[in-house]
C-alpha positions, 0 to 999 in steps of 0.5 A: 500500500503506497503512504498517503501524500498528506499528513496531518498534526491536530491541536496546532496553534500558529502566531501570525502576529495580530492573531492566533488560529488553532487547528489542524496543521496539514501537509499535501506533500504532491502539492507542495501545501501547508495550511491550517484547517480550523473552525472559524472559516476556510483553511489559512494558507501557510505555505506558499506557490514561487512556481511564478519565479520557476522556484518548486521545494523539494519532495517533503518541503514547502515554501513560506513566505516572510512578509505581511501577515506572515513575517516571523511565521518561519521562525515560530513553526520551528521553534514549535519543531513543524518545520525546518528551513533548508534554504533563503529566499529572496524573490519579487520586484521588493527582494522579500524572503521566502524560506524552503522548509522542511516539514517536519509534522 
C-alpha cells in the first residue's frame, strides 16, 4: 500500500502576529501545501506557490513566505519543531524572503 501524500498534526496553534488560529496543521506533500484547517472559516494558507519565479521545494518541503501577515511565521513553526528551513529566499520586484522548509509534522 503506497503512504498517503498528506499528513496531518491536530491541536496546532500558529502566531501570525495580530492573531492566533488553532487547528489542524496539514501537509499535501504532491502539492507542495501547508495550511491550517480550523473552525472559524476556510483553511489559512501557510505555505506558499514561487512556481511564478520557476522556484518548486523539494519532495517533503514547502515554501513560506516572510512578509505581511506572515513575517516571523518561519521562525515560530520551528521553534514549535513543524518545520525546518533548508534554504533563503529572496524573490519579487521588493527582494522579500521566502524560506524552503522542511516539514517536519
Amino acid at each position: 500500500m503506497a503512504e498517503s501524500a498528506t499528513t496531518v498534526k491536530h491541536d496546532v496553534t500558529v502566531d501570525f502576529g495580530c492573531i492566533e488560529l488553532t487547528g489542524a496543521l496539514v501537509h499535501d506533500n504532491e502539492n507542495r501545501l501547508l495550511e491550517l484547517e480550523n473552525a472559524e472559516g476556510p483553511a489559512e494558507p501557510i505555505s506558499i506557490s514561487l512556481q511564478g519565479y520557476g522556484l518548486t521545494p523539494e519532495p517533503g518541503n514547502v515554501f513560506i513566505k516572510d512578509w505581511s501577515e506572515h513575517s516571523g511565521l518561519t521562525a515560530c513553526l520551528a521553534q514549535a519543531g513543524l518545520v525546518t528551513p533548508v534554504h533563503v529566499l529572496t524573490v519579487g520586484p521588493y527582494r522579500s524572503t521566502a524560506y524552503e522548509v522542511q516539514v517536519t509534522l
